[in-house]
N, C-alpha and C positions, 0 to 999 in steps of 0.2 A: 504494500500500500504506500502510495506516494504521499509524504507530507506536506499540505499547501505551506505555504512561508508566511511569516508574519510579516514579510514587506508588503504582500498581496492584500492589502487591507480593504475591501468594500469600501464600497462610495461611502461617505454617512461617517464614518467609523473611525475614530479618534485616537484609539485605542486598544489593544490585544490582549488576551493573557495566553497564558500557553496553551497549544495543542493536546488532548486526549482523547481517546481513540476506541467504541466497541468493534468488533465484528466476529462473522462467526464463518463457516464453509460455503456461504452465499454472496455474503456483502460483509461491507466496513464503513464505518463513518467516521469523521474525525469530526472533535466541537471544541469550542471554546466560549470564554465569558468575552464578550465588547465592550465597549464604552462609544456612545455617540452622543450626538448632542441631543438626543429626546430619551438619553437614560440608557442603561445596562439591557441590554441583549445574550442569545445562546444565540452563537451561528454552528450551523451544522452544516458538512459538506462531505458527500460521497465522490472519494478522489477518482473512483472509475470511471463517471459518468461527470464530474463538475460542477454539476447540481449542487447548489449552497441555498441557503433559507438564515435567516435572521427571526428569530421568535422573542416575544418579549414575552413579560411576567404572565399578561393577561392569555396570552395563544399559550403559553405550557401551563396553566393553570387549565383552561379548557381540555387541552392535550388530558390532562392527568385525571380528568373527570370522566374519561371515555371506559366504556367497558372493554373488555378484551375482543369481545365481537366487531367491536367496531373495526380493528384495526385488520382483524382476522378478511371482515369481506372487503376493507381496502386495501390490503395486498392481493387478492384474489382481483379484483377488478383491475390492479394495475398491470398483474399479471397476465387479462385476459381469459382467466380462469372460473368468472363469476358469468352467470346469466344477466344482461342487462336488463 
């Protein structure tokens, strides 16, 4: 898994802290904490694909309220795996 650099810093984004990293025999992500000028952020970025996201308190507060269902028929739809 390639690690983004902290000079790669998002528009918006003031600020870094260090890289840490899940993944399992499918995918990896890397995330960190931000600083920008409307407050602390999680960016998260999948180094295979480059796909990053910026989440604030209120989007991982929702995040963390979802049942495990949810996330279950969102990988299945993203996979193409679901009935539409």
């Amino acid at each position: 898994m390639t690690e983004p650099t902290t000079s790669d810093l998002p528009t918006g984004v003031v600020q870094a802290g260090e890289w840490s990293g899940v993944g399992n025999e499918f995918t990896g992500v890397q995330f960190r904490k931000v600083w920008t000028r409307n407050g602390e952020r999680l960016e998260i970025v999948v180094p295979r694909t480059g796909q990053r996201i910026l989440l604030d308190a209120m989007a991982l507060e929702a995040i963390a309220g979802q049942a495990p269902e949810f996330f279950t028929r969102m990988i299945a739809v993203g996979l193409g795996a679901a009935d539409e």
